[in-house]
C-alpha positions as CSV (number, residue, x, y, z in Angstrom):
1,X,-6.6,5.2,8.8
2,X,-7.9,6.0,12.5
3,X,-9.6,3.2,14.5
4,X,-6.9,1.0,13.8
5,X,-4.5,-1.3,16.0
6,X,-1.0,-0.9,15.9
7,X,1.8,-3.7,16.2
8,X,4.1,-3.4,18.8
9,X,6.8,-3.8,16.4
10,X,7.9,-3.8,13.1
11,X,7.3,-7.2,11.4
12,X,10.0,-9.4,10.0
13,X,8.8,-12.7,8.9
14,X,12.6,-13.8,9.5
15,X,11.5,-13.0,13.5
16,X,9.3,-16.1,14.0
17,X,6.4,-12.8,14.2
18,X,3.3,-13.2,12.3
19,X,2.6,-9.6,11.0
20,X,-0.8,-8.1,11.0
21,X,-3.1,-5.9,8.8
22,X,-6.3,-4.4,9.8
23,X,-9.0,-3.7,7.2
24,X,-11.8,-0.9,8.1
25,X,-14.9,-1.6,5.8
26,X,-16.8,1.5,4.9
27,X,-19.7,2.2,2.8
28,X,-18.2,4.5,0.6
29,X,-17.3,3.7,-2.9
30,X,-13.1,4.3,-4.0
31,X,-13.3,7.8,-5.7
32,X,-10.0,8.5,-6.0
33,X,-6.0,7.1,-5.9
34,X,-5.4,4.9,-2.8
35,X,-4.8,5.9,0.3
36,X,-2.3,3.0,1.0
37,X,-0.9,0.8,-1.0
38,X,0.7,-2.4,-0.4
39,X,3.9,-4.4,-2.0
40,X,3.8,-7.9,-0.2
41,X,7.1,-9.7,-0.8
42,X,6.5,-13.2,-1.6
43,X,10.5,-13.8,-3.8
44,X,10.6,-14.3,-7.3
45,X,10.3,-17.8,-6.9
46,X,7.1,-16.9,-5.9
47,X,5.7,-14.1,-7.6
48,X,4.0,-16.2,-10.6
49,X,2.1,-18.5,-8.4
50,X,1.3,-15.9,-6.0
51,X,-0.5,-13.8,-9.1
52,X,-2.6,-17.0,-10.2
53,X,-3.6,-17.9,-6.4
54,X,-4.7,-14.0,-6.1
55,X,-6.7,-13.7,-9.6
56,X,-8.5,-16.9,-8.6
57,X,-9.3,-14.6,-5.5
58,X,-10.8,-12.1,-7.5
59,X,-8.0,-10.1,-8.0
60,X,-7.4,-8.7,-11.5
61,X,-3.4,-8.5,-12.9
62,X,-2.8,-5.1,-13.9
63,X,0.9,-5.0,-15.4
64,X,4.4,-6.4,-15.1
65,X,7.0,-3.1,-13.9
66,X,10.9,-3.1,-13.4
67,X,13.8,-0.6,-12.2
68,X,16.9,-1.2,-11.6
69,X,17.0,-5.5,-9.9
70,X,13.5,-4.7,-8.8
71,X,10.6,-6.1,-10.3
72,X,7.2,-6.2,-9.5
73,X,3.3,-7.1,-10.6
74,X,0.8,-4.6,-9.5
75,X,-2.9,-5.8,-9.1
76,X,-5.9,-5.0,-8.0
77,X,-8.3,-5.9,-5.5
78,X,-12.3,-6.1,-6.7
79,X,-12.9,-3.0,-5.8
80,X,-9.7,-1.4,-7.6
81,X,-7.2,-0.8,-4.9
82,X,-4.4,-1.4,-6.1
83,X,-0.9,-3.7,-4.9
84,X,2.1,-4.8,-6.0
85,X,4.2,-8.3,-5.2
86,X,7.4,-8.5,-5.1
């Protein structure tokens, strides 16, 4: 990922810090796994709403995953890069 910005420091949203993500748009179909891949924790209060608002987005639900206390939904964008929330 070269072009990008970086933060001066690690973002905790318990900080008062509102964290940033850069997005490079290049005309190049995905051709193979993901480069990055994000897990945004939104709290399992959360996580079912948060899948509903994305999907209405455009995002498309992928499948429900576990191990150990964690669990998580991975999705995908509309181009099929995928994330999870947590």
């Amino acid at each position: 990922m070269g072009g990008g910005s970086r933060h001066p420091a690690p973002w905790r949203p318990e900080s008062g810090n509102s964290g940033r993500i850069y997005f490079q748009l290049v005309p190049e179909s995905k051709t193979a796994k993901n480069r990055v891949h994000l897990d945004v924790r939104v709290g399992a209060a959360q996580i079912e709403a948060e899948q509903e608002r994305l999907i209405a987005t455009g995002a498309t639900f992928l499948y429900r995953a576990s191990q150990g206390p964690h669990s998580w939904v991975t999705m995908a964008d509309p181009e099929g890069n995928e994330f999870c929330i947590t």
